[in-house]
N, C-alpha and C positions, 0 to 999 in steps of 0.2 A: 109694288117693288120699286127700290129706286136703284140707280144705276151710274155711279159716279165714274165717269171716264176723263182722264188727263192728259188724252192725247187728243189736239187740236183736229188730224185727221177721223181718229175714231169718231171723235165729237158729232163733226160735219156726215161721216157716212150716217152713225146712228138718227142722227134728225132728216136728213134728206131722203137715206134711202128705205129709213124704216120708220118713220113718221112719230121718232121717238116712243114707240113702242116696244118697250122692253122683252115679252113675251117673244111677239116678232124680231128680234134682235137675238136672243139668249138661243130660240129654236136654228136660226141661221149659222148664229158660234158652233151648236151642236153637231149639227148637218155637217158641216164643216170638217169636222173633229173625226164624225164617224168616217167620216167619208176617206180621209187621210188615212186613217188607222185602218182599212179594207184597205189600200192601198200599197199601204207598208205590209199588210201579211200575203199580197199577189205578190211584190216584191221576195218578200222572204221565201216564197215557192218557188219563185221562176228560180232566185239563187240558189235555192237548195235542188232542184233539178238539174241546175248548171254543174254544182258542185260532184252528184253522182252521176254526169256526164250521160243526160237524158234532154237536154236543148243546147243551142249553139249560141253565143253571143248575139248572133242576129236574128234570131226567133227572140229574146228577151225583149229586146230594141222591139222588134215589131209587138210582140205583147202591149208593151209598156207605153207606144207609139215617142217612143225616145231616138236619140243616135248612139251609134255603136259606143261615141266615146261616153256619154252618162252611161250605159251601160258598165264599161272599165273602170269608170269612176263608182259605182257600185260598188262592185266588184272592190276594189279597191277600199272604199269606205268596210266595209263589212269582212276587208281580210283574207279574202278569197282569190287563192294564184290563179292567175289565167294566163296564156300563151295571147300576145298578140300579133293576127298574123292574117294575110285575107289569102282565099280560097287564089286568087294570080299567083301572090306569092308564092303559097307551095307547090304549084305549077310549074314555076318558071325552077323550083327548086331539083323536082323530078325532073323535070327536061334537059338542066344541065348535067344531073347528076349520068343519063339515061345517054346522053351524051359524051360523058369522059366515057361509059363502061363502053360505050362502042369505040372509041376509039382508043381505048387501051389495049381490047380484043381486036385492032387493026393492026397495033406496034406488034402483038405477040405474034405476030404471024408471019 
């Protein structure tokens, strides 16, 4: 089998790293290939998990061993609304809120 490549780096990988051996070269593309394509379908699960609100942004991230923001970027890529917001935030959001009500039940008094 021959194997005409016109990129100078392709070139250089396939002779150094694969001793111009086509077999060994074609099976590495493959591996490659499959391995990407398991990839994108773990992907496609975690978002479809996300989407019926059965994982969190930061369980994908840790699946995926990514950051929260490739995860939004996902997400994003693939068209899927997401809130972004971290667990402090909605904390600090009840606490003020948790806050005015007691002090409105102080004015009414």
């Amino acid at each position: 089998m021959t194997i005409q490549i016109n990129d100078p780096w392709f070139e250089s990988l396939y002779r150094t790293e694969f001793g111009a051996n086509s077999s060994k070269f074609l099976e590495a593309i493959k591996s490659l290939l499959i391995e990407k394509n398991q990839r994108e379908k773990r992907v496609i699960a975690l978002l479809n998990q996300y989407k019926n609100t059965e994982i969190s942004i930061g369980k994908i991230a840790e699946n995926l061993n990514i950051c929260r923001e490739e995860v939004l970027e996902l997400l994003s890529k693939h068209n899927i609304d997401f809130v972004d917001y971290s667990w402090e935030e909605e904390q600090r959001n009840v606490d003020a809120f948790l806050a005015e009500r007691k002090s409105n039940a102080r004015e009414s008094i």
